[in-house]
C-alpha positions in Angstrom: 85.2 109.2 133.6 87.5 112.2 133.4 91.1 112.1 132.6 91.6 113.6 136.0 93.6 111.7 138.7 91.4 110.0 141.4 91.7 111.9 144.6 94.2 109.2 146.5 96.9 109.9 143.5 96.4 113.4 144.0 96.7 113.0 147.5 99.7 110.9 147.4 102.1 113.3 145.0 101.1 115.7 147.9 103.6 114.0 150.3 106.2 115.5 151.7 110.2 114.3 150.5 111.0 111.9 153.1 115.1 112.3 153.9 116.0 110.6 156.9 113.5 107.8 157.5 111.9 104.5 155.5 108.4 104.1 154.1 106.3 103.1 152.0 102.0 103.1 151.0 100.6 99.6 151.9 96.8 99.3 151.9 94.0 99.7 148.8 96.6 102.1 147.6 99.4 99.5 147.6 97.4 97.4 145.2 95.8 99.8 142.8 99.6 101.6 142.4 100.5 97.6 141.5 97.7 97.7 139.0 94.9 95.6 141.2 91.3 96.5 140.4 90.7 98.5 144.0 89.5 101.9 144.5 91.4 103.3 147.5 89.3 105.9 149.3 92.5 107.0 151.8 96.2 106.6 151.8 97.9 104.1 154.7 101.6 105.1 155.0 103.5 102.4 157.2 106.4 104.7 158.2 109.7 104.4 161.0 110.0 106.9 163.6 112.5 109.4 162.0 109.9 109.3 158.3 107.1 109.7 160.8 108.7 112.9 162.1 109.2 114.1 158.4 105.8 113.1 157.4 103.8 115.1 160.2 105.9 118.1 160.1 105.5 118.4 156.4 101.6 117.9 156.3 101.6 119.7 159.9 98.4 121.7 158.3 96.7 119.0 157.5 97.5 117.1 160.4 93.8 116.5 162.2 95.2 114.2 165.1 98.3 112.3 166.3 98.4 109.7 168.6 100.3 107.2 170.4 99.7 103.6 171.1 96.5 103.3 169.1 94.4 100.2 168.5 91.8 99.4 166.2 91.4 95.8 167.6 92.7 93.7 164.1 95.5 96.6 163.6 97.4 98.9 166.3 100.6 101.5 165.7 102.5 102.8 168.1 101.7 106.1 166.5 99.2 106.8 164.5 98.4 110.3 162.6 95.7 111.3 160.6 96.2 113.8 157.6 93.6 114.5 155.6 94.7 115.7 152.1 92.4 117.4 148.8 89.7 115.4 150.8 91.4 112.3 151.1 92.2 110.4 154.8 95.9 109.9 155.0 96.6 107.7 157.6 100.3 107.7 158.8 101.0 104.4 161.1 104.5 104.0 162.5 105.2 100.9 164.6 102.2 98.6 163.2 100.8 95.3 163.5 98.3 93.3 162.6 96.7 91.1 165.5 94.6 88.6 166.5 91.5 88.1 168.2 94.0 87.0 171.7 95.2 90.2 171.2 98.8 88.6 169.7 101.0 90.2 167.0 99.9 87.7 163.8 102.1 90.1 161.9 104.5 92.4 162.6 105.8 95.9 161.0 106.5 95.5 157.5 110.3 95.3 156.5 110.8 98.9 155.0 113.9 97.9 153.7 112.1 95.8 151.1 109.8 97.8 148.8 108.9 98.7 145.5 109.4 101.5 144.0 106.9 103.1 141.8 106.9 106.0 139.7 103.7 108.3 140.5 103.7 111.7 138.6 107.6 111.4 138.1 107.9 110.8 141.3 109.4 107.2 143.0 107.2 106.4 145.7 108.0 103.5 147.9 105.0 100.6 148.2 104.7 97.2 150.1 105.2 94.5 147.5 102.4 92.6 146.5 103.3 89.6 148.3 103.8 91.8 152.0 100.5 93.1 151.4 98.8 89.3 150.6 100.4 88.4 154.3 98.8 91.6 155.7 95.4 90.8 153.6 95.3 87.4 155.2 95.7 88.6 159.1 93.1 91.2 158.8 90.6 89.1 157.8 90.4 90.6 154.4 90.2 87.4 152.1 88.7 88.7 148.9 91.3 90.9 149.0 94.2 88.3 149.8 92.3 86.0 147.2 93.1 89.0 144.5 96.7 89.4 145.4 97.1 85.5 145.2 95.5 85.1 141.9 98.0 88.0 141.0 101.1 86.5 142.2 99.9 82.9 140.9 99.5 81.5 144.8 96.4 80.2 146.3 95.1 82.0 149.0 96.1 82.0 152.9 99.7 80.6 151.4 101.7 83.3 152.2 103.5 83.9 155.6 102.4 80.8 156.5 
């Protein structure tokens, strides 16, 4: 292995400053910045309106669509843009929630308020704690995952938000 930064780092110090608006990297990313053994392959930014604004016009280049009211079926945003960044899928979600096979909100939106902060290249960059991203983990169905996180924050798995 090289002493090169993977692609998602890269990707990530790539970001434009955020002023007026809240967010913060949740996904793969959230855990490997927290020091879990993941590899992310993209970036997922949970963002509010006004950092959503900031976040698109910055990357406007790199922008390859922007959409409102999307749905995946287990996760939906309000709006959802896709960046894609030295190769890596940045995936800008403002408004999201994980849901359940009823099609109800089993999670809402992240609390932006409540983050870590992480310093990346010299950089503070705002992440979903640990124990947000067990909660989100759980509702999507992603269990090894969750299971990881839990072991981390010495819980059992499926405790969280429960």
């Amino acid at each position: 292995m090289t002493g090169s930064a993977p692609a998602w780092r890269t990707a990530l110090g790539e970001l434009p400053a955020v002023r007026r608006g809240r967010w913060a990297v949740g996904g793969s990313a959230s855990l490997a910045l927290h020091g879990l053994p993941v590899d992310p392959r993209d970036l997922d930014i949970l963002v509010d309106d006004a950092a959503a604004a900031e976040m698109v016009d910055g990357l406007r280049d790199a922008v390859v669509s922007d959409e409102a009211c999307w749905d995946r079926g287990d996760v939906r945003a309000v709006r959802r843009a896709l960046a894609v960044v030295h190769g890596v899928e940045v995936e800008i979600l403002a408004g999201v929630e994980a849901v359940g096979p009823a099609g109800d909100v089993v999670v809402a939106t992240p609390d932006l308020d409540h983050v870590d902060q992480i310093i990346v290249s010299g950089r503070q960059i705002p992440v979903l704690p640990l124990s947000a991203m067990q909660v989100l983990l759980d509702a999507t169905g992603k269990r090894e995952r969750a299971a990881m996180v839990a072991n981390v924050l010495g819980g059992k798995p499926g405790g969280a938000g429960t």
